[in-house]
MIMITOR-917427 format. One line per field, with one value per residue (C-alpha): x, y, z; residue number from 0; chain; residue in one letter. Coordinates in nm, 3 decimals, always signed. Layout:
BEGIN
x <- X, ...
y <- Y, ...
z <- Z, ...
n <- NUM, ...
chain <- A, ...
res <- a, ...
This chain:
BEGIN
x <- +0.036, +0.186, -0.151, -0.086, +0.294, +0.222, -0.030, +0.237, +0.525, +0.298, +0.197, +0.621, +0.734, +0.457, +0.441, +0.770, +0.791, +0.665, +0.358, +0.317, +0.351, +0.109, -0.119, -0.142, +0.045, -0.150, +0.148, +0.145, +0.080, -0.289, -0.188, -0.205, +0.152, +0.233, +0.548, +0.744, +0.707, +0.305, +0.128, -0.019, +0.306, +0.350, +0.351, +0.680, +0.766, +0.999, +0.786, +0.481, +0.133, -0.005, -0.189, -0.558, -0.475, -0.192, -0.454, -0.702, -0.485, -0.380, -0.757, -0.708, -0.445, -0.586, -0.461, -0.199, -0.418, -0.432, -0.826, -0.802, -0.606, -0.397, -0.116, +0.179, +0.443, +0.694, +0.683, +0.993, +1.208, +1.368, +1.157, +0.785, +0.728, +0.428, +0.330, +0.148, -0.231, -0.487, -0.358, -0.738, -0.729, -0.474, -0.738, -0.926, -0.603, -0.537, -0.907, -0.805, -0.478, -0.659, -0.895, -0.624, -0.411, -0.765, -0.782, -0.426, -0.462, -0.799, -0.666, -0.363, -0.551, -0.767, -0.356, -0.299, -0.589, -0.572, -0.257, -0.281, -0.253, -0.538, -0.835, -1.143, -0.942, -0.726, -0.926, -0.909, -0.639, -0.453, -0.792, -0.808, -0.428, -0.458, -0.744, -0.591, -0.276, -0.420, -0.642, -0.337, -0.150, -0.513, -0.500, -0.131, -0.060, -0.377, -0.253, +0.133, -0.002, -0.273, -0.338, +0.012, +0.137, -0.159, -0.324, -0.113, +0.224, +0.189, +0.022, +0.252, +0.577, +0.711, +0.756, +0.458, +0.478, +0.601, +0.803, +0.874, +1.062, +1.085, +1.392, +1.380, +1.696, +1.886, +1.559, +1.568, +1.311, +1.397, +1.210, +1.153, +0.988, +1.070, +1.280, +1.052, +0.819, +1.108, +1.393, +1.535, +1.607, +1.729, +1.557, +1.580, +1.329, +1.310, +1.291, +0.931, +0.599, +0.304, -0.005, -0.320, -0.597, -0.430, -0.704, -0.616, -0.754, -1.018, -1.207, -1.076, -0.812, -0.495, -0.613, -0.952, -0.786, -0.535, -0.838, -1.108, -1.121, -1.446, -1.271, -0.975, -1.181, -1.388, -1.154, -1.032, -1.422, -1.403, -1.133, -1.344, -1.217, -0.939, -0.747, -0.456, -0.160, +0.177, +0.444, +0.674, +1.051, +1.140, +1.437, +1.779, +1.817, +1.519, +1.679, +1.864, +1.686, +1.788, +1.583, +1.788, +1.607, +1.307, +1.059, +0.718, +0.569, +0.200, +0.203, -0.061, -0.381, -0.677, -0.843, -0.523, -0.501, -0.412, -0.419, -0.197, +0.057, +0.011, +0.085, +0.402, +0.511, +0.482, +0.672, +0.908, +0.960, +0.845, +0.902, +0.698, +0.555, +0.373, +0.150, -0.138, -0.036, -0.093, -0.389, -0.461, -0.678, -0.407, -0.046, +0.000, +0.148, +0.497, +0.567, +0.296, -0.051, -0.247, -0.590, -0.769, -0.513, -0.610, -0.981, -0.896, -0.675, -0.777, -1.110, -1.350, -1.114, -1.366, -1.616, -1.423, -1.358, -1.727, -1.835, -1.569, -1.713, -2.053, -1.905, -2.165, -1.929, -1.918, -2.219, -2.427, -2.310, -1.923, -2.045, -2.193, -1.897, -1.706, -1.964, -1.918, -1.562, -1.417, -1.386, -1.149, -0.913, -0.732, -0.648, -0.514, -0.296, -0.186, -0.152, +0.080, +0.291, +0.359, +0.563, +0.894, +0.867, +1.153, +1.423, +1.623, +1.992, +2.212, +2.494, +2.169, +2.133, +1.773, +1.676, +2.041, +2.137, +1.850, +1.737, +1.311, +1.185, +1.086, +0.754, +0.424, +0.201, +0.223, +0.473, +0.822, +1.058, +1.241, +0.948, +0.925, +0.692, +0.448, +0.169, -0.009, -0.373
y <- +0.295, +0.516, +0.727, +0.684, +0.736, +1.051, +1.225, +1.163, +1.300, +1.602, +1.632, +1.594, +1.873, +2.103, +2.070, +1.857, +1.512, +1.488, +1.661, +1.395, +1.106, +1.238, +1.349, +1.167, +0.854, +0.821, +0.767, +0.999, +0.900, +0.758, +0.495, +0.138, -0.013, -0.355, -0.504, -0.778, -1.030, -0.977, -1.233, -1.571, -1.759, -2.158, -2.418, -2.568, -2.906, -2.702, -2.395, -2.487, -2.417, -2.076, -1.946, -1.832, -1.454, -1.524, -1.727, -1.453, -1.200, -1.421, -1.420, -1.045, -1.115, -1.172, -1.525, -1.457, -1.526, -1.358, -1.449, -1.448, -1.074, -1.101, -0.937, -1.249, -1.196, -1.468, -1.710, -1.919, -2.059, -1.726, -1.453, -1.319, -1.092, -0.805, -0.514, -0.218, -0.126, +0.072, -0.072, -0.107, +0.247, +0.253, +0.200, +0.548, +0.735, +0.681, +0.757, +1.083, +1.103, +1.093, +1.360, +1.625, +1.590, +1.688, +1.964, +2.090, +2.024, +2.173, +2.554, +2.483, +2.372, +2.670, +2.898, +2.766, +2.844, +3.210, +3.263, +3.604, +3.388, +3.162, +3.349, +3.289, +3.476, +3.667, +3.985, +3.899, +3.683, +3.909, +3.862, +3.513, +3.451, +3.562, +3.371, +3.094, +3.172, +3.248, +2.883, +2.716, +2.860, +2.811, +2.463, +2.396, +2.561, +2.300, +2.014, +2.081, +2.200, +2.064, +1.715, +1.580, +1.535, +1.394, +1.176, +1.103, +1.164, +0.806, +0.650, +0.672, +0.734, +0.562, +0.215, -0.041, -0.106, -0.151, -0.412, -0.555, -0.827, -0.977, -1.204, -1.429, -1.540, -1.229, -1.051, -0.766, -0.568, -0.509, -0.212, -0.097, +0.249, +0.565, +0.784, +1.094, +0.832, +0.754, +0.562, +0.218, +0.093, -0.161, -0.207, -0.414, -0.638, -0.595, -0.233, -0.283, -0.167, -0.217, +0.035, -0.270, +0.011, +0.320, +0.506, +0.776, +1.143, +1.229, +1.548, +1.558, +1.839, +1.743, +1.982, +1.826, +1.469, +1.602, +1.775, +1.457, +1.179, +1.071, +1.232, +1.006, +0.709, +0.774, +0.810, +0.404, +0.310, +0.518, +0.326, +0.068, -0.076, +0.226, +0.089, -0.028, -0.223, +0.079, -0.055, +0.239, +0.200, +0.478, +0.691, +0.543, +0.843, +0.984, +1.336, +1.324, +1.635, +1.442, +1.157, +0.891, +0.546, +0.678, +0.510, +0.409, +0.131, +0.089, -0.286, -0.517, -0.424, -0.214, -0.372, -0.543, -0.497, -0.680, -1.057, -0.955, -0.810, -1.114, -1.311, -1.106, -1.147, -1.514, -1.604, -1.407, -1.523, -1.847, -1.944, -2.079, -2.394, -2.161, -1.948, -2.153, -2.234, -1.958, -1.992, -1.935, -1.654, -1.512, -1.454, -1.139, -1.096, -0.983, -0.770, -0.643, -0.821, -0.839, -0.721, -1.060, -1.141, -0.829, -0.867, -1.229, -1.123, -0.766, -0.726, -1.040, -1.158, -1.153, -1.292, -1.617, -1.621, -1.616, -1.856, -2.116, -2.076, -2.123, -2.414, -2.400, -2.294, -1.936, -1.765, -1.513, -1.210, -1.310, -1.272, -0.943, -0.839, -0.949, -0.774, -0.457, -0.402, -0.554, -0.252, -0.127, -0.401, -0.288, +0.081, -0.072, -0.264, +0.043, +0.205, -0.048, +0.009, +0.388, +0.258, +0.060, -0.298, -0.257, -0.508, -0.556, -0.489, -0.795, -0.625, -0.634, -1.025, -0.984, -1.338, -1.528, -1.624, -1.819, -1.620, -1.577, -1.494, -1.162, -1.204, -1.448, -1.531, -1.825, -2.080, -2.122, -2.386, -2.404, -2.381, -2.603, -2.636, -2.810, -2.603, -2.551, -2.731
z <- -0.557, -0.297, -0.170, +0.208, +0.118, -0.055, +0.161, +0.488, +0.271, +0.222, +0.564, +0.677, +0.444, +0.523, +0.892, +1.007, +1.058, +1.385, +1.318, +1.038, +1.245, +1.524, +1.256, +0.980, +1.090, +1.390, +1.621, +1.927, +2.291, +2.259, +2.040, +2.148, +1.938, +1.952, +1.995, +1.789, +2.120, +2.126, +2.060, +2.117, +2.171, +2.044, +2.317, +2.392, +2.545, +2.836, +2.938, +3.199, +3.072, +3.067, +3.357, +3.346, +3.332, +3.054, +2.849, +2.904, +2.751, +2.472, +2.350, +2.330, +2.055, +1.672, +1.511, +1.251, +0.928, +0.557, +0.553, +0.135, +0.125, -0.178, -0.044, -0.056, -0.326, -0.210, +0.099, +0.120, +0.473, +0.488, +0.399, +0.309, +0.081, +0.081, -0.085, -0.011, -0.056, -0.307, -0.639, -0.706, -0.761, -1.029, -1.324, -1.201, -1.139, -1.518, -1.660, -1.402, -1.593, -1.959, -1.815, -1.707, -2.009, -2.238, -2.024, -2.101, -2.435, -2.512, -2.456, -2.586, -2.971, -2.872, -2.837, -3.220, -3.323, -3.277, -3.428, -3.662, -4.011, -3.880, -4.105, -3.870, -3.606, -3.757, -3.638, -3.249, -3.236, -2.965, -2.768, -2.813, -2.793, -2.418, -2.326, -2.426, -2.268, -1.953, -1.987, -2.069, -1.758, -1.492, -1.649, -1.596, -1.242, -1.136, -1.280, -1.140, -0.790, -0.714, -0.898, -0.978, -0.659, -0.506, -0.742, -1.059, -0.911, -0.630, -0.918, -1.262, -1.363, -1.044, -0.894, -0.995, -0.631, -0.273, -0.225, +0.169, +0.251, +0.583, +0.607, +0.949, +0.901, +0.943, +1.113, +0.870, +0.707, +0.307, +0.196, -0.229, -0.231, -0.462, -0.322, -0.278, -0.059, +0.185, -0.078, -0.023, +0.327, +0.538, +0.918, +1.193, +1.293, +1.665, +1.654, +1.459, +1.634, +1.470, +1.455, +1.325, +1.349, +1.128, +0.938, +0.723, +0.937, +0.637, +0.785, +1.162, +1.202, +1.462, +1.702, +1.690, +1.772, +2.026, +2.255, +2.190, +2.277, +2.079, +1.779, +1.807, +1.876, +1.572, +1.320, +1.457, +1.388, +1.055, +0.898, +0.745, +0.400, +0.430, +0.731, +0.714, +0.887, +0.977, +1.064, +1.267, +1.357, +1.638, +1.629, +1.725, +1.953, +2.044, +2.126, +1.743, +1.629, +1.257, +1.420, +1.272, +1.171, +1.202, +0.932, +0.875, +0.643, +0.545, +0.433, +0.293, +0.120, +0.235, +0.516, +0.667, +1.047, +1.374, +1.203, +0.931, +1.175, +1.332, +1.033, +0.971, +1.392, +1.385, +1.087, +1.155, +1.533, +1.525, +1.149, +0.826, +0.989, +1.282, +1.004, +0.799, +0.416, +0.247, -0.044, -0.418, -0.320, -0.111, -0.317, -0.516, -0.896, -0.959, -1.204, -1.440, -1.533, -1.867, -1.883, -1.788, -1.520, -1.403, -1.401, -1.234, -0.988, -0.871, -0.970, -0.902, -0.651, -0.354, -0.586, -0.665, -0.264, -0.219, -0.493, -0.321, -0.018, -0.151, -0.362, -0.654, -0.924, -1.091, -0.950, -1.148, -0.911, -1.053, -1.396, -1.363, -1.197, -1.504, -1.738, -1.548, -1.501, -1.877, -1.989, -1.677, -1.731, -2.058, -1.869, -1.574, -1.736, -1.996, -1.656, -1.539, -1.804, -1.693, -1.407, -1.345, -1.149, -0.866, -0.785, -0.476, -0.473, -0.480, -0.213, +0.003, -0.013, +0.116, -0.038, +0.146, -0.179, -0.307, -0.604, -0.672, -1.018, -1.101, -1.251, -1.205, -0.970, -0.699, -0.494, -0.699, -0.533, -0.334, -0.090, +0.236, +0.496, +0.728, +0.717, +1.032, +1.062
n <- 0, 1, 2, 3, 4, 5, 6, 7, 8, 9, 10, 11, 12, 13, 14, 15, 16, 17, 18, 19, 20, 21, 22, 23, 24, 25, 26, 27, 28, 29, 30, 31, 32, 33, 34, 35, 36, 37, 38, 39, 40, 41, 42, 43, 44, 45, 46, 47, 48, 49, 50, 51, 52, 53, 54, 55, 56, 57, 58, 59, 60, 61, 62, 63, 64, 65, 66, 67, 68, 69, 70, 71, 72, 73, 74, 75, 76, 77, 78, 79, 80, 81, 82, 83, 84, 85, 86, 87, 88, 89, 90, 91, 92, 93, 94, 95, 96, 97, 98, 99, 100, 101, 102, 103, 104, 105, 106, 107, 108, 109, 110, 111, 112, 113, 114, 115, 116, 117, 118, 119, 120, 121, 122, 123, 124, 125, 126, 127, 128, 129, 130, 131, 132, 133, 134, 135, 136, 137, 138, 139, 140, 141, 142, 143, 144, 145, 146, 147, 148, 149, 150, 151, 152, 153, 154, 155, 156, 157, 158, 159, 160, 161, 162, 163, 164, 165, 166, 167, 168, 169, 170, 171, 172, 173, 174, 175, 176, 177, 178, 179, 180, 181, 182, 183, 184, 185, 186, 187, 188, 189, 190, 191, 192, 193, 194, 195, 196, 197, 198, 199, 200, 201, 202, 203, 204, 205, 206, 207, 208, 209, 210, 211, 212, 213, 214, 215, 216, 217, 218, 219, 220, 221, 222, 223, 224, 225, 226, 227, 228, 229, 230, 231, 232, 233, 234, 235, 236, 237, 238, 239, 240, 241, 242, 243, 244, 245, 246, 247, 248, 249, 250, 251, 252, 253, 254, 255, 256, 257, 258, 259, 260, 261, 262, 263, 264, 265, 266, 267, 268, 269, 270, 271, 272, 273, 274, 275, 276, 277, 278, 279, 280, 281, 282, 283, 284, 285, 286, 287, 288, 289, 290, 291, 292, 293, 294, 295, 296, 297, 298, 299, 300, 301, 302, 303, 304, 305, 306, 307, 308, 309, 310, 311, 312, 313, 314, 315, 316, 317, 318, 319, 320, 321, 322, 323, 324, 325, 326, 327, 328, 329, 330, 331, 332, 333, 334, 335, 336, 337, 338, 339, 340, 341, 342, 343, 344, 345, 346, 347, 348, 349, 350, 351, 352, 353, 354, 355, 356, 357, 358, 359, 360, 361, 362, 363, 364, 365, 366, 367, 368, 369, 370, 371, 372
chain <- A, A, A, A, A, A, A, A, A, A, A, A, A, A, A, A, A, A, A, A, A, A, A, A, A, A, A, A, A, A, A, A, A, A, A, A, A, A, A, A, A, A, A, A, A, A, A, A, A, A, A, A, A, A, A, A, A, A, A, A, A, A, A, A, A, A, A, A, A, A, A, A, A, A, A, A, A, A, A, A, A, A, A, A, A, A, A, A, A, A, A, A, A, A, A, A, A, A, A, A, A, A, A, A, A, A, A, A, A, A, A, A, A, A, A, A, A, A, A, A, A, A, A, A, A, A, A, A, A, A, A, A, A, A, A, A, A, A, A, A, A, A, A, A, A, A, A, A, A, A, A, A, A, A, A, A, A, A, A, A, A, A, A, A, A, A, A, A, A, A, A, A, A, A, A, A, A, A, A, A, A, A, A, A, A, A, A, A, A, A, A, A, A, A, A, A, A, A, A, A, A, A, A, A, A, A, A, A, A, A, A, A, A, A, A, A, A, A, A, A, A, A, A, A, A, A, A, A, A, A, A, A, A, A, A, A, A, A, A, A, A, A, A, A, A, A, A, A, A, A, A, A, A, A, A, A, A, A, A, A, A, A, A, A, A, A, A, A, A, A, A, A, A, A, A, A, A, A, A, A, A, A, A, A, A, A, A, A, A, A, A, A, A, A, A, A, A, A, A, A, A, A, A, A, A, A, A, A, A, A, A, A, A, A, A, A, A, A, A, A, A, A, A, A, A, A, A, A, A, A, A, A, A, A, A, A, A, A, A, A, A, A, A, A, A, A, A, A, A, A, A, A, A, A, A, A, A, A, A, A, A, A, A, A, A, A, A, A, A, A, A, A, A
res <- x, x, x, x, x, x, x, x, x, x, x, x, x, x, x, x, x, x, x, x, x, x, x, x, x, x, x, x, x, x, x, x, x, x, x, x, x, x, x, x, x, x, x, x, x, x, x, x, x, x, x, x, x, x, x, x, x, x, x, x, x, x, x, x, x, x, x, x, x, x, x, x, x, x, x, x, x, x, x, x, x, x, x, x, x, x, x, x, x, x, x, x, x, x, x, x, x, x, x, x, x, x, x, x, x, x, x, x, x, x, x, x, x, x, x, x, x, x, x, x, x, x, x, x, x, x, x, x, x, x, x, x, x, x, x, x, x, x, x, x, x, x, x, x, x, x, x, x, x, x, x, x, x, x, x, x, x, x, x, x, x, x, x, x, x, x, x, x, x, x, x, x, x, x, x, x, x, x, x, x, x, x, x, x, x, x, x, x, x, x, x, x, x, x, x, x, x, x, x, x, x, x, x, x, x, x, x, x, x, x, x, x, x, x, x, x, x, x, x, x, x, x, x, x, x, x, x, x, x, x, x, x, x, x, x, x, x, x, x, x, x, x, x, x, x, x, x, x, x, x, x, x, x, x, x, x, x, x, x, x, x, x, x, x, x, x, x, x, x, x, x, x, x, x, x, x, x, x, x, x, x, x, x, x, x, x, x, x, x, x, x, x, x, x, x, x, x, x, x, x, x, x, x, x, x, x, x, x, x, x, x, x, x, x, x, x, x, x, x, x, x, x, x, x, x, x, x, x, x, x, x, x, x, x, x, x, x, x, x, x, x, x, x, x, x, x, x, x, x, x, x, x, x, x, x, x, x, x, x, x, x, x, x, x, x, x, x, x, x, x, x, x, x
């Protein structure tokens, strides 16, 4: 789903993109961006050993770890793949989607109802022709204005998701999105800065964050389960008025911060064998899921991380969450179904030549590695 996608896109057109970015984005001069050479570098046989003050910043710096996120669609020698966050959401946006459509079509059975050879109506039906008309339009100019583009619009009808691919080998950054939430793209690597503490602005206004300081620091503390890694490439030029190569990427799931950034950094400077194996509970499906791979997958994910931790078997808490959410499963995966799984362009070569399946969940070969104890 494209929520954080949609809401910046609405915040760009409305007031100009860089009022979005300081905004919404977050990116303006109080914010702490890291670069693509942060972070807690690999010891080498050749380079002396850190000194005290370089070790004590290092233990500033998260450890690159995915800490059971399912957010891996493909891990290979060249590239890792991610996707973007609030999919959860997806099986609410279409019980949202069922609810709008009743409401269009409830004045519009009312409209035929009224016509002058109906008999009940046939006395009024002028009266009751322009109530309905008038329903019909209140209900239609909401829907259109109002509730498309915000809720339904990032949700169905578009690309299932996000797809980001991170190629080391040519130190690109492959990017899937529809084209209303920034289109297809191709970025460099070393231009990247990372924002690990984005929280969407929920009630603060930007003139309320530009003149406090406690307002800015409490939207950080407010992000919660709705933070999110942003990834920002600057402009090329920054005086291009067109402000050319300009971009920004939310990337991961909800939650993902300074260790996934990390995770992202490492590979992609130091390679697969300097990030820890990546496992069950962490890779993502491609293409669409059934109902119980949903449930399996999306659903009582944290609850299988939980029980293995415990390492009792399936605990009565994973049950209920099963009994609970059953029901959910079926819509999410009708939802699914709405939208179109994206592929990457073969002129792009984003996977140097070594083709990945489209669909499924897991490794494929060829994959390679000494995974890091």
């Amino acid at each position: 789903m494209f929520l954080s996608e949609s809401g910046y896109r609405h915040e760009q057109r409305s007031g100009g993109t860089a009022q979005a970015l300081r905004y919404f984005a977050d990116i303006n001069q109080y914010t702490r961006l890291y670069g693509v050479r942060e972070g807690i570098a690999p010891p080498r046989e050749s380079e002396p050993k850190p000194t005290r003050k370089e070790k004590i910043e290092q233990q500033k710096l998260a450890r690159p770890g995915l800490y059971g996120m399912r957010t891996l669609f493909d891990f290979n020698e060249h590239f890792i793949e991610l996707s973007n966050a609030e999919e959860e959401k997806r099986s609410l946006n279409f019980m949202l989607l069922l609810l709008f459509g009743l409401m269009f079509c409830v004045p519009l059975f009312g409209l035929t109802l009224s016509l002058p050879d109906d008999p009940i109506f046939s006395r009024n039906w002028v009266i009751n022709f322009a109530i309905g008309g008038a329903m019909l339009l209140a209900a239609s100019a909401l829907i259109y204005f109002l509730v498309w583009p915000h809720l339904l619009a990032p949700a169905f009808f578009t690309s299932l998701r996000a797809r980001y691919r991170f190629n080391r080998t040519n130190r690109k950054v492959y990017a899937l999105r529809p084209k209303r939430y920034g289109g297809n793209v191709v970025l460099d690597w070393d231009r990247a800065q990372a924002h690990v503490r984005w929280a969407p602005p929920k009630s603060w206004t930007a003139e309320q964050l530009v003149a406090s300081e406690a307002a800015r620091e409490e939207r950080l503390r407010s992000a919660g389960r709705d933070s999110n890694l942003l990834l920002y490439w600057p402009p090329l030029d920054l005086n291009d008025p067109e402000r050319k190569g300009e971009d920004v990427l939310w990337v991961g799931p909800s939650g993902s911060g300074e260790s996934l950034w990390q995770y992202i950094r490492t590979f992609m400077e130091d390679g697969m064998d300097a990030v820890p194996k990546p496992s069950g509970h962490e890779w993502l499906r491609k293409g669409f899921s059934g109902p119980g791979e949903h449930l399996e997958e999306t659903v009582v994910h944290g609850s299988h991380i939980r029980d293995d931790i415990v390492g009792k078997g399936t605990s009565g808490a994973t049950y209920s969450n099963y009994a609970m959410n059953f029901l959910w499963a079926p819509l999410h995966s009708l939802a699914e179904r709405l939208c179109y799984w994206p592929t990457f362009p073969e002129e792009w070569n984003s996977d140097c030549g070594q083709r990945r399946r489209e669909s499924g969940i897991g490794p494929e070969e060829p994959l390679r590695w000494t995974s890091k104890p």
